[in-house]
N, C-alpha and C positions, 0 to 999 in steps of 0.2 A: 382707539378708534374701532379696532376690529369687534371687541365687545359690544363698545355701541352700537355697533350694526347691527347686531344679533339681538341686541333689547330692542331698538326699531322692528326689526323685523317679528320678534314676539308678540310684539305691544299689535304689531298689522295682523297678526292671526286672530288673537284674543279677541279684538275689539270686532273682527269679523262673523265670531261664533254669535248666537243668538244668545240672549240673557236665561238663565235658567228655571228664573220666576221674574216677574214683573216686582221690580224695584220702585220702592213708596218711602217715602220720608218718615222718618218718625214723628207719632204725632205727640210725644212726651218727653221736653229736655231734660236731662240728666241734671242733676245737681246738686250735691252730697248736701250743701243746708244745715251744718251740724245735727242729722239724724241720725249715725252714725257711733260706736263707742269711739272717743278717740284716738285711740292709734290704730282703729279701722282707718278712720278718716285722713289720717297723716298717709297711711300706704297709697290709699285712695289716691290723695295729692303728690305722692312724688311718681305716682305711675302714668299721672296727668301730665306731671313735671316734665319727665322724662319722655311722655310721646311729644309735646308741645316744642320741646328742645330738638327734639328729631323730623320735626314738622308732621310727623305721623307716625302709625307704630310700623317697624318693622323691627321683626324677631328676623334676628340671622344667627349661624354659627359665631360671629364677633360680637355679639351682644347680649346674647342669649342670658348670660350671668346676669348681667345687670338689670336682667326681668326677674330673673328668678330670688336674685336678691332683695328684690323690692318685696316680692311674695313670702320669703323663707326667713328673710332678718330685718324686717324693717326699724327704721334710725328710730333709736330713743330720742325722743322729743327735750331732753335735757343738754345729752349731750351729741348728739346726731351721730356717734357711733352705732353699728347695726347689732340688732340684738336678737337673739337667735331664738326662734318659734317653732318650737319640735312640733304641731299639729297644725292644722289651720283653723280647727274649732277647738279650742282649748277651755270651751265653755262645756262640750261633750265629752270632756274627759272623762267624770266619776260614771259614763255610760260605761267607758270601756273596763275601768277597775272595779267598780261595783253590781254591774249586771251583764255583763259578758264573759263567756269564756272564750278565749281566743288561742288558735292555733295556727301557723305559717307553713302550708306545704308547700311542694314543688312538683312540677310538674314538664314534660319534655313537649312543648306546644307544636313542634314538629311536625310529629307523628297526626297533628291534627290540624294541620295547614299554615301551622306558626311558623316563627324566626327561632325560634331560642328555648333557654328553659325561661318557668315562666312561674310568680309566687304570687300567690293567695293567702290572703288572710281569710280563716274560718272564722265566723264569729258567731257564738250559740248562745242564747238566751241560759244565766243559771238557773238552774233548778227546775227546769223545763225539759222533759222527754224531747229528743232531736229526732225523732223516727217519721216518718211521713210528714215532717212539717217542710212548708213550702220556703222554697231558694230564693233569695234575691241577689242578682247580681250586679254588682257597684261597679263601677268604672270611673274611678276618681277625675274629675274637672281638671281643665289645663291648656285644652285644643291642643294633646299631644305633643307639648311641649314643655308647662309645668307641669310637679306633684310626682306623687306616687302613692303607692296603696298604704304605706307606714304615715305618710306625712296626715293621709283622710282618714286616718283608722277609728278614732271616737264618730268619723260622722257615721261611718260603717256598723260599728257597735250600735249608734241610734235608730238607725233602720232597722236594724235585726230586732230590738227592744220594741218600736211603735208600730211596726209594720206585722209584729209577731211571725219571727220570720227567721231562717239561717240567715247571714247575709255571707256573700263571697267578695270581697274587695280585691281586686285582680290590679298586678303591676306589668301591664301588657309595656312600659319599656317608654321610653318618649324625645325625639329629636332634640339635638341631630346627634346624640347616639346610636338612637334606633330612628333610621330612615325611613319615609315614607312607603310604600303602603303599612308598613311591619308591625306597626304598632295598630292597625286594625286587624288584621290577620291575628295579632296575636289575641287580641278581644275575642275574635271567632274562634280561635279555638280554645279560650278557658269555657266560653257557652256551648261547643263541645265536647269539651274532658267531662 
């Protein structure tokens, strides 16, 4: 009961504040349409699955896996065991072994407004001079809550390739290990180190 109250009384704050943009429908429905590879589109479906079953999505601490699982093992279509997908683009692999060179440093993100220590992947174009060439900094997808900078590393490697570019893929850390604000903080300060 007492919880309840405190969600009532959140829900009478929230719905008080003004909207922060003006909210429009989308004008384009979603719908996979087998255009997809398939076991794109199998994760696709049970991430549908699983919001549809929960009547919407919510990521908590209690469920959190079973997001992440959808994203990192998705079930073999044979035997609906999960099957383990060391990248998310595994199609940009030969970027990472064939035209990157890649290095993992560390750094104290502290010292620069962070939470923690904090790793980077360097990634350098081979056989290209790295001196004055220009940085890009990656910050791997997830809404802070999937991924990490090892899982996006070939996307990472492709940017530094077409973008002709260093690229830096940063593991700024991601709930609910790392609590909010922390994981942007720690963003600010790899674009400070």
């Amino acid at each position: 009961a007492d919880s309840q109250a405190k969600l009532q009384n959140a829900l009478k704050f929230v719905e008080g504040l003004p909207a922060p943009v003006e909210p429009i429908p989308c004008l384009v429905k979603h719908e996979l349409m087998g255009k997809m590879l398939p076991s794109v589109e199998e994760n696709e479906r049970a991430l549908y699955d699983l919001m549809e079953s929960s009547g919407y999505m919510h990521v908590d601490p209690r469920n959190v896996d079973k997001f992440r699982n959808l994203q990192h093992n998705p079930p073999d279509p044979e035997t609906g065991k999960p099957t383990f997908k060391p990248y998310d683009r595994v199609d940009l692999v030969p970027y990472m072994k064939e035209k990157c060179d890649c290095e993992t440093i560390k750094f104290d993100a502290t010292a620069y407004g962070g939470t923690r220590t904090v790793e980077i992947t360097v990634n350098k174009v081979k056989g290209v001079e790295d001196k004055d060439r220009p940085a890009f900094i990656y910050f791997h997808g997830g809404v802070f809550i999937f991924g990490d900078h090892k899982y996006s590393h070939p996307e990472a490697c492709f940017h530094a390739v077409n973008f002709n570019v260093t690229s830096f893929g940063v593991d700024y850390g991601v709930a609910p290990e790392v609590k909010a604000p922390d994981g942007g903080l720690n963003c600010y300060a790899a674009v400070k180190y």
